[in-house]
N, C-alpha and C positions, 0 to 999 in steps of 0.2 A: 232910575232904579230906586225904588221907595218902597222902605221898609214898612210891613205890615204885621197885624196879629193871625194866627191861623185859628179861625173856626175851629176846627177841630183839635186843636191843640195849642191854648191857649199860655202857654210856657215856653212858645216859638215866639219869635220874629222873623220874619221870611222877608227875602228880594230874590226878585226873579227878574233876568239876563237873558230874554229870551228862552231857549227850552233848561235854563239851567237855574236852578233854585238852590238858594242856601240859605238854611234855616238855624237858627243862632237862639241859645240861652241866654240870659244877662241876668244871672242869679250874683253876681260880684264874689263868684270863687278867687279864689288868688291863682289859679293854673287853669288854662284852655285847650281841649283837645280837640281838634280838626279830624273830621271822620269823612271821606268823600269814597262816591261810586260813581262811574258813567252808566250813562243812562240806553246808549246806541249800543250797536251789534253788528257783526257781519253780518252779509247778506246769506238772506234762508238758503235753505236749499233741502227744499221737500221737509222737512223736518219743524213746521210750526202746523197747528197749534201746539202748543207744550202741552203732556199730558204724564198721569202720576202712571208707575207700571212697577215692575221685579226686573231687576237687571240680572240679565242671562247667565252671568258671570257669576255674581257675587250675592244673588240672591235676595239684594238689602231693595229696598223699596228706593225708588228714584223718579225725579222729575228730568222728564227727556225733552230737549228741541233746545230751539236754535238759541243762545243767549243766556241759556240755563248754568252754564258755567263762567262765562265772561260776560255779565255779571251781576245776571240779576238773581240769582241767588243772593249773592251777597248783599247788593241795595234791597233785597225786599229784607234781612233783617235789621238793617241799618234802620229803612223807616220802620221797624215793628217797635224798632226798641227807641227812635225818635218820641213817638207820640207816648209810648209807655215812660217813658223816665222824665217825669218832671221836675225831680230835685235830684240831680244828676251830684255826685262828692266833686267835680270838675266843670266847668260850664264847657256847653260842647260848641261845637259848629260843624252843623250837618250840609253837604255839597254833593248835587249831583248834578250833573250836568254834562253838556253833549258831544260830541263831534269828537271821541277817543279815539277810534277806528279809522279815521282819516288824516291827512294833512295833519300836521302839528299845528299851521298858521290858523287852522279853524276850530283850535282844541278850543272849549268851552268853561275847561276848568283857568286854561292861559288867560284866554279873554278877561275872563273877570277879574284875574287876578292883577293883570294891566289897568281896569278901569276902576274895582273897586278893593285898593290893595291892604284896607283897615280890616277887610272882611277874612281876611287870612292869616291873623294874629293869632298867634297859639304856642304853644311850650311844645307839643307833639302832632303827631299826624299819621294816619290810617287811614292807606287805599284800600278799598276792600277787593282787590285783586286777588282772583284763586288763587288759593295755596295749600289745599289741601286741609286746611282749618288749623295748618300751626303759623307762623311768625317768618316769614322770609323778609329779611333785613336788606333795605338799600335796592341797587340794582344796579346792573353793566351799563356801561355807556355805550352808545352806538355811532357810528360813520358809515357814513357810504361815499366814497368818491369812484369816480372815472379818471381811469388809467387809459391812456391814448396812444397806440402805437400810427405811427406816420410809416405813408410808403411812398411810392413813385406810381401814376397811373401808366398800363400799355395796355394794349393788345395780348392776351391770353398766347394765342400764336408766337408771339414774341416777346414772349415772358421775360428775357434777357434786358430785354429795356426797360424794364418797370422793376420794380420796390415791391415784393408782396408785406403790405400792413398784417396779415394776417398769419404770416407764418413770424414775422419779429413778435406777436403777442407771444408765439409760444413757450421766448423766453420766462416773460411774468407769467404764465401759466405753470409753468413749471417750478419756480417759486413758490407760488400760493400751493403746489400740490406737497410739498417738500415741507409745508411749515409747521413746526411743533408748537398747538394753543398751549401757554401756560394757563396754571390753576393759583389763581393769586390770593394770597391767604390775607384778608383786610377785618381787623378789627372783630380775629375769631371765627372769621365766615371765610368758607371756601368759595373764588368767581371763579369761574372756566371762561376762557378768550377764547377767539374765533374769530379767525378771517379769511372770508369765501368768497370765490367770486359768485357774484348771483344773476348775473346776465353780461352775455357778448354780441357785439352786432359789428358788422363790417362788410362787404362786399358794394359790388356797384351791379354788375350785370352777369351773367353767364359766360361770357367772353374777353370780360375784362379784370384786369391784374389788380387786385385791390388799394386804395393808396391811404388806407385808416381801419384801422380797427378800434373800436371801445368795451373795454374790460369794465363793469359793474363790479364793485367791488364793496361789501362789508366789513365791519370789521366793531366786531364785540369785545369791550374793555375792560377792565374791572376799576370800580372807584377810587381806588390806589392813583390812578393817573386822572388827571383835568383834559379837557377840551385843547389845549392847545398841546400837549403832551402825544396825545393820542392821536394829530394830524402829524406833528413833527416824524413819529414811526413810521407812517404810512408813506408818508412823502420820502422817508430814507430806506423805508424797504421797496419800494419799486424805483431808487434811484437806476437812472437808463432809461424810463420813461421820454417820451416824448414832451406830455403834460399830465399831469396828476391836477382834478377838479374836483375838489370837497365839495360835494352836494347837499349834505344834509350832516349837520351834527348835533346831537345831546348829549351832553354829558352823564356821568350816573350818577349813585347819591352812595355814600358811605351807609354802612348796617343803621345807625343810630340806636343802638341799642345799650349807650352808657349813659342816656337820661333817667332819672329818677322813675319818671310815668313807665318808659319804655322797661325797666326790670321789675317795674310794678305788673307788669301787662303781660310779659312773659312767666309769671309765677299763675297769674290769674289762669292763662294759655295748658301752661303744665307740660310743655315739650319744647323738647329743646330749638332753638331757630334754627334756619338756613340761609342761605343765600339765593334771593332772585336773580335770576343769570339773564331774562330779558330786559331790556327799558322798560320803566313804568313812571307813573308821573307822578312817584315821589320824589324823584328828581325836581320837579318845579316846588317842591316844600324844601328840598335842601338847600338848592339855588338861595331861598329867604334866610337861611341861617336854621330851621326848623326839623326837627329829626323826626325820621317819618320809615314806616317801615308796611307791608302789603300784609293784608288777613282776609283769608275769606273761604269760603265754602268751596269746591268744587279742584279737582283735579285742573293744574295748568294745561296738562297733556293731551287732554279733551277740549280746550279752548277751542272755538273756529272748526272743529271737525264735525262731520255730519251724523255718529253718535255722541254725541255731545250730551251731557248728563251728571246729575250730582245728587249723591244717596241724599233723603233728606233726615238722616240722624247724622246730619254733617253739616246742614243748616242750624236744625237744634242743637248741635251742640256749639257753634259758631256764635249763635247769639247768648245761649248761657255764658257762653266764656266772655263777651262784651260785658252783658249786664252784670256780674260777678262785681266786673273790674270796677264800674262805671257807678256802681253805686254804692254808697256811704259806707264810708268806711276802709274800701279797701284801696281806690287807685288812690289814696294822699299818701 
């Protein structure tokens, strides 16, 4: 990975990581702020090419199809106001890159961050994750394990001799249905927690008595608790389990909204934050010590659905609110 100058905007240095590019000032500001978008989508579904229309609803003119809101909205102002801002009051570091929508192990923002980790130096940090064009701070943590009920195998016939796996889940089932998410107030910002079960499998045949059940289980946290906090509950609220398997964990990131840049950017913004309640990977800028909070064009709640859409006086006003901040004079 070898840094270059860009053609077309001569006030970058670019390295490119495969499909993921990050494009860096080196004007020697004394503060750096890290601005990243993913560049992938879910998959279509009837709904590409993207085209401009009048939203049925709301009358306002929108850009409709697939990706229009998670999130290339948002990267296409990111690069509008890349190439526009060459003497930026903050040197930037502009990052987009691939594989958000998949695996964690093949995220593209991780990758590099492992191979080239000088290139993620900054005081601040903005994913441009929908959000409606104000400031959601932070984000939940997430888990997933598998809750495993054990049985006896028989003969359906002779049910009597076998263990039903399937009817001991309904203890944990009935748990998870019983449970009251707390709303954790962190650093000014409301999280709402949640945990679901989100897939069960078990059986063997039509005739036979089942001897395992597995329970998929979620469980959304609020940045108040760390990663190992947040398996220790899971593991003691399904205590009676057979075996509890943590499969996947991230942890979340605190709001970071008591940096200097961060209540610079919020004034620039004009409304008040909120809290991101799914995982985003500002989490991988907290993880570094780096406060980092999601901005971006388009309704969360439209993310991945098949009217998928974002006025575009929500773009425009998206990237006036960057450039406001971003240039001389106001984010120092």
């Amino acid at each position: 990975m070898r840094s270059r100058r860009s053609s077309a905007a001569p006030h970058l240095a670019v390295v490119r990581d495969g499909d993921t590019i990050v494009a860096r000032t080196e004007l020697g500001r004394p503060r750096r702020v890290a601005i990243a978008g993913h560049l992938d989508t879910v998959p279509i579904a009837e709904n590409l090419p993207t085209w401009e229309t009048t939203d049925p609803l709301t009358g306002e003119t929108v850009i409709w199809g697939r990706g229009t809101v998670d999130m290339k909205a948002g990267v296409a102002v990111q690069l509008a106001l890349a190439l526009e801002l060459a003497e930026p009051a903050v040197d930037l570091t502009w990052i987009w890159y691939d594989h958000e929508e998949v695996s964690s192990e093949l995220n593209g923002l991780g990758r590099v961050q492992r191979r080239r980790p000088e290139l993620f130096e900054a005081d601040f940090a903005i994913l441009g994750e929908p959000s409606n064009g104000t400031i959601e701070g932070g984000c939940n943590g997430t888990l997933r394990a598998r809750v495993t009920m054990l049985g006896k195998r028989a003969h359906s016939a002779r049910a009597w001799a076998g263990v039903n796996a399937i009817h001991r889940a309904a203890e944990m089932l009935e748990r998870l249905a019983r449970f009251d998410p707390e709303t954790v107030r962190v650093d000014g910002l409301d999280y709402r927690e949640g945990l679901n079960a989100v897939r069960i499998s078990g059986g063997v045949a039509g005739n036979v008595i089942p001897d395992r059940c597995d329970i998929e289980v979620n469980y959304r946290f609020a940045p108040s608790r760390d990663g190992a906090e947040a398996e220790a509950f899971v593991r003691a609220f399904f205590a009676g389990a057979d075996e509890v398997e943590i499969v996947d964990l991230a942890p979340g990131a605190r709001p970071g909204l008591d940096a200097p840049l961060a209540q610079a950017f919020v004034r620039a913004v004009g409304r008040e934050p909120t809290a991101k309640f799914g995982w985003t990977d500002v989490s991988r800028f907290a993880e570094i010590g780096i406060p980092a909070v999601n901005f971006g064009p388009g309704d969360p709640s439209l993310a991945h659905a098949d009217d998928e859409r974002v006025p575009v006086a929500q773009i425009e006003a998206s990237a006036a609110a960057l450039r406001a901040w971003l240039s001389a004079g106001v984010a120092v």
